[in-house]
N, C-alpha and C positions, 0 to 999 in steps of 0.2 A: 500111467500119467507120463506125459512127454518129460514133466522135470527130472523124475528118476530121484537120484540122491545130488542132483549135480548140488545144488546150496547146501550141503552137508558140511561143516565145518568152514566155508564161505565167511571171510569178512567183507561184514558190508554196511557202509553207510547209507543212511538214510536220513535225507533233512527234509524237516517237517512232520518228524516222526510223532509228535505228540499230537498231530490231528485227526481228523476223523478217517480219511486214506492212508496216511502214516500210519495211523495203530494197527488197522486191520494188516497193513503189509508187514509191520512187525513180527505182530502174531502169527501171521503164517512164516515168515523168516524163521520165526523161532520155532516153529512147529518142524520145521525143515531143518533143523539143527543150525541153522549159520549163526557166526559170531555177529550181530548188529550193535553199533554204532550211531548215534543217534546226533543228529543237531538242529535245535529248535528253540524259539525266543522264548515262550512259553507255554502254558496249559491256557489252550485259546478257548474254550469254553467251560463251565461247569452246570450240569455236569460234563465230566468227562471219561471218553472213551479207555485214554491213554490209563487214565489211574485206574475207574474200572475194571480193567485186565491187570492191573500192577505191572505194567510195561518197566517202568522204571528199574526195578530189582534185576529184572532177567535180561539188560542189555546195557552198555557202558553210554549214559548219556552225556552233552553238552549244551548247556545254555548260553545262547550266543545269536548275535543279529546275524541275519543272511549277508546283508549289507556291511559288517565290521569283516573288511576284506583278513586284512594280519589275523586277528584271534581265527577265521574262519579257515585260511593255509593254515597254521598252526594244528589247527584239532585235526583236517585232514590229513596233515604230515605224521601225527603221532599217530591216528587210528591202523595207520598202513591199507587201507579196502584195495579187495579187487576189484568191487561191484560200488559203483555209487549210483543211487534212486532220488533225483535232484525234487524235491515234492514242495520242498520249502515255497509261501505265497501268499499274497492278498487275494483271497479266493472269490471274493464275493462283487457282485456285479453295481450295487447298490451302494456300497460302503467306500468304492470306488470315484463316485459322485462328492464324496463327502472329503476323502483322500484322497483326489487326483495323483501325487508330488505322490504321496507314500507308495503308493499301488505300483507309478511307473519303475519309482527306485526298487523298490522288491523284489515285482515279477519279471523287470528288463535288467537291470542291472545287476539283480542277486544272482539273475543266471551267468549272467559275466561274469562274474564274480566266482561263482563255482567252477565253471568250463576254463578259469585262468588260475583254477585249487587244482584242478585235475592233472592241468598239464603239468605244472611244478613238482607232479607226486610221482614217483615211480611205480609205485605198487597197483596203482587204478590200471584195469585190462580194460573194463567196459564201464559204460556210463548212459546213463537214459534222464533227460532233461524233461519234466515232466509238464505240460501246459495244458491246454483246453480244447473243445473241438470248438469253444467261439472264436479259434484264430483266424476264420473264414470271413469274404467280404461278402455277408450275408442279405441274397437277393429278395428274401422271402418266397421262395418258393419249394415245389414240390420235388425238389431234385437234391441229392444225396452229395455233399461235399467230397470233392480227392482231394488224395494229398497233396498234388499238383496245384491244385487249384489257388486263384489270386489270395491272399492273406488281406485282413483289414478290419474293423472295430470302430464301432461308432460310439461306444461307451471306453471308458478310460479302462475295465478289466480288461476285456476285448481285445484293445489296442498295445494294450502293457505286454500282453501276452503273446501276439501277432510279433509285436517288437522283440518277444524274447526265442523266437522264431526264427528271424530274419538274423539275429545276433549267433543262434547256436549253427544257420546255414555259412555264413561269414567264420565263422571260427572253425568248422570242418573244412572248408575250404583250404582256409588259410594257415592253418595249425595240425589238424588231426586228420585230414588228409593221407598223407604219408607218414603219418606215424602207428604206430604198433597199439595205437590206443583207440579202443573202437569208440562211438559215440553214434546216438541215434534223440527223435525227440518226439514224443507219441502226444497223441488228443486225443480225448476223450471229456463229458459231460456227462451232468445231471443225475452221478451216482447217486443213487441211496441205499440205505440198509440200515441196522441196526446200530445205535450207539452214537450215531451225528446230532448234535448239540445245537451247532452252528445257530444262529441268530440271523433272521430274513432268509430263512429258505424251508419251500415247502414240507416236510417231513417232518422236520424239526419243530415247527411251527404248530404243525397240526397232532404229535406227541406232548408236546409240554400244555396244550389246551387240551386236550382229552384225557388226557392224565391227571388234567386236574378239574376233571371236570364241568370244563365253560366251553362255549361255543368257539368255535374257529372262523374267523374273517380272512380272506381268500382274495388277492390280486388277480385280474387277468386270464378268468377261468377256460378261455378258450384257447389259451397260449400253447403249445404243441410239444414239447420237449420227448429227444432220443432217451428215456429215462430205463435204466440199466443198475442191475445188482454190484454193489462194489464190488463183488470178488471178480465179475468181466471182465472188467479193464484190468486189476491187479495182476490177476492169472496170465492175460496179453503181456504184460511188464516184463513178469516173470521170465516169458516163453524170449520174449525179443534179449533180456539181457542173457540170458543165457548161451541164447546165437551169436550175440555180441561177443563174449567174451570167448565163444570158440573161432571167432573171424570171420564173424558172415555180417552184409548190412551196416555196414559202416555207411555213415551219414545220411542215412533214409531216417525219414518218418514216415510214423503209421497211426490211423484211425484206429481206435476199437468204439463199437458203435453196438446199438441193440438190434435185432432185426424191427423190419418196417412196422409189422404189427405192434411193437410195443411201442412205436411213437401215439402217448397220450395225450390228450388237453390237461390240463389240471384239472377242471372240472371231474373227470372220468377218476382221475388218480386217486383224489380225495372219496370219489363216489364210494368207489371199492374198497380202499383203505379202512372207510368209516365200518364197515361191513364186517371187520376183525375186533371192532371194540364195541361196548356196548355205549348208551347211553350218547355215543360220539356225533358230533350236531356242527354245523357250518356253516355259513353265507357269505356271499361275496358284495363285497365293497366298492362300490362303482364310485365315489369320489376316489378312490386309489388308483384306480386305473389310467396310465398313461401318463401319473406323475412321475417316472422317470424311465425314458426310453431301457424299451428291455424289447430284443427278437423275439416272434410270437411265432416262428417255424426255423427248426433247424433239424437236418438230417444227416447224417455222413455215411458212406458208402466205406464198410471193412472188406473190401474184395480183396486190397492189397494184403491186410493181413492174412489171412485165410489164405491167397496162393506163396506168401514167403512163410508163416509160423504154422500154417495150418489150424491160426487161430480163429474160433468162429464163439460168438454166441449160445450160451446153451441156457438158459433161463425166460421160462413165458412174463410176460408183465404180472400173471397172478399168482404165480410162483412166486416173483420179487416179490410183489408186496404182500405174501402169504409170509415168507423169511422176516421180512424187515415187520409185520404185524406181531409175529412171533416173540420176537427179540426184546421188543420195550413191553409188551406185555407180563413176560419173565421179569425185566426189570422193574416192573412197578409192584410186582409181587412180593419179588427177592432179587435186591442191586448185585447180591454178591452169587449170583447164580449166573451172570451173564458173561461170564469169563470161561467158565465151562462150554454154555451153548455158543458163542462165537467160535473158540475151535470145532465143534459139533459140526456146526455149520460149513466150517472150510471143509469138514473132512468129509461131509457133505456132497459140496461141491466138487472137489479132486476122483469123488467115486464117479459122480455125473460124466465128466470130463474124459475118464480116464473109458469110461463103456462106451462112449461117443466115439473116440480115437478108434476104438478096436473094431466098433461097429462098421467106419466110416461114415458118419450118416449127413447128410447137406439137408441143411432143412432152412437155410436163410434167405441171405443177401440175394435180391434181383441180378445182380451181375457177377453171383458164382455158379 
């Protein structure tokens, strides 16, 4: 595996740790020995993932708004990191509608907010500012977003996060440029897996209804989503902060995306999902549909990652939702058994990973 031992004894912060990509990057933190640091408003759904695993015990956490700038320098200055993983966010595309004002101060300003913790701290080497891959001015069509490409958001997530974009290219500029402090700010969407809670998104939606035995009602079945195993993009995180913080890739971002085949409709997603559980049943709701603008195609293009990290892709879409069918399945068994199978699974994943490397093997991206 490309990481090696490099997070071994690693202090590292992480805000937003107590959500559903927070935990899992925890747990592998911690599976990796690093010292984690934690800062997070609260346990943003129940269930939850973060307790779950008992995150809590095996890392030193802080409760604190992204946006209370003083408490927010304060915890950074005490933790001392070299590694910060900026995760903290209004994540949801929907709840954005509802929160305009919260969403933009969050996801735009909390990253200013971080990126102006960072440079006050001596101890941060590297830093990865965490956003979405809907930071793009999405044409609808059949073509694969770069990172180059125009930024823009027609929904206030979208846009919040385009904005907190355009803010971390302005502050490398301007600030970390020439300084000794690397920084970079990755995209990625529509992770799932096991242990996401979250409220108004597909996975979740369709676990806490078949788990409890009732039908699942479904928005916007033909909608097209890059949909990806959270350890993808995690793993990407990993590979780029650790370049970072050797001096490579200062003020780049990078896609991590799924290959093309696994762009699904939901319809298809839930088809095969259902197919892991029994008795699991569905329909979609055509009064829903359309009541609040949401992109019905999005793709991004990881060429760049794949020729700077030599990060690619290594999980089929039935794979994904073979792991993530897996996962709450265990859970609805036995809750307290899914703290085990989550590192199972990373260690899972790291063997995948690690044969791929040795192999060399190219099995993706149209433009690698």
């Amino acid at each position: 595996m490309l990481l090696n031992n490099f997070y071994k004894n690693k202090r590292v912060l992480v805000t937003g740790n107590t959500g559903f990509k927070g935990s899992w990057l925890t747990a592998w933190l911690l599976k990796m020995g690093s010292r984690v640091y934690g800062y997070s408003i609260d346990i943003p759904s129940q269930p939850s993932l973060y307790e779950d695993l008992s995150l809590e015990k095996q890392i030193t956490p802080k409760r604190g708004d992204i946006n209370n700038h003083s408490t927010l320098q304060e915890w950074v200055q005490k933790c001392e990191p070299e590694i910060v993983f900026h995760l903290a966010a209004q994540p949801l595309v929907r709840r954005s509608y509802d929160n305009p004002i919260e969403t933009f101060e969050t996801n735009m300003m909390g990253t200013i907010k971080m990126m102006d913790c960072i440079l006050k701290t001596p101890s941060v080497k590297a830093s990865l500012m965490i956003t979405t891959d809907k930071v793009y001015k999405n044409i609808e069509s059949d073509y694969e977003y770069r990172e180059d490409d125009p930024l823009g958001g027609k929904d206030p997530y979208s846009a919040s996060k385009a904005a907190a974009e355009i803010a971390f290219k302005s502050y490398f500029e301007s600030f970390f440029k020439e300084s000794q402090k690397y920084i970079a700010s990755v995209r990625a969407g529509n992770v799932i897996g096991g242990g996401d809670w979250s409220e108004d998104r597909l996975i979740p939606d369709a676990m806490r209804t078949w788990l409890n035995q009732k039908v699942l009602t479904i928005r916007s079945p033909h909608s097209v989503r890059p949909w990806q195993h959270v350890l993808e993009p995690l793993y990407g995180y990993l590979l780029l902060a650790k370049e970072l913080h050797e001096g490579r890739h200062q003020g780049e971002s990078y896609n991590f995306a799924p290959r093309s085949e696994s762009h699904w409709s939901v319809e298809k997603v839930i088809s095969v999902l259902a197919e892991g559980f029994e008795m699991a049943k569905w329909s979609v709701d055509s009064s829903q549909i359309g009541n609040k603008k949401e992109s019905h195609l999005l793709q991004l293009s990881w060429e760049k990652a794949y020729k700077d990290l030599r990060w690619k892709p290594q999980l089929s879409m039935r794979e994904t939702l073979e792991m993530t069918a897996e996962w709450y399945r265990n859970y609805k068994n036995n809750p307290k058994s899914v703290a085990k199978l989550t590192l199972e699974q990373i260690d899972v994943y790291e063997k995948i990973c690690a044969k791929s490397n040795e192999l060399n093997l190219d099995q993706g991206s149209k433009h690698v």
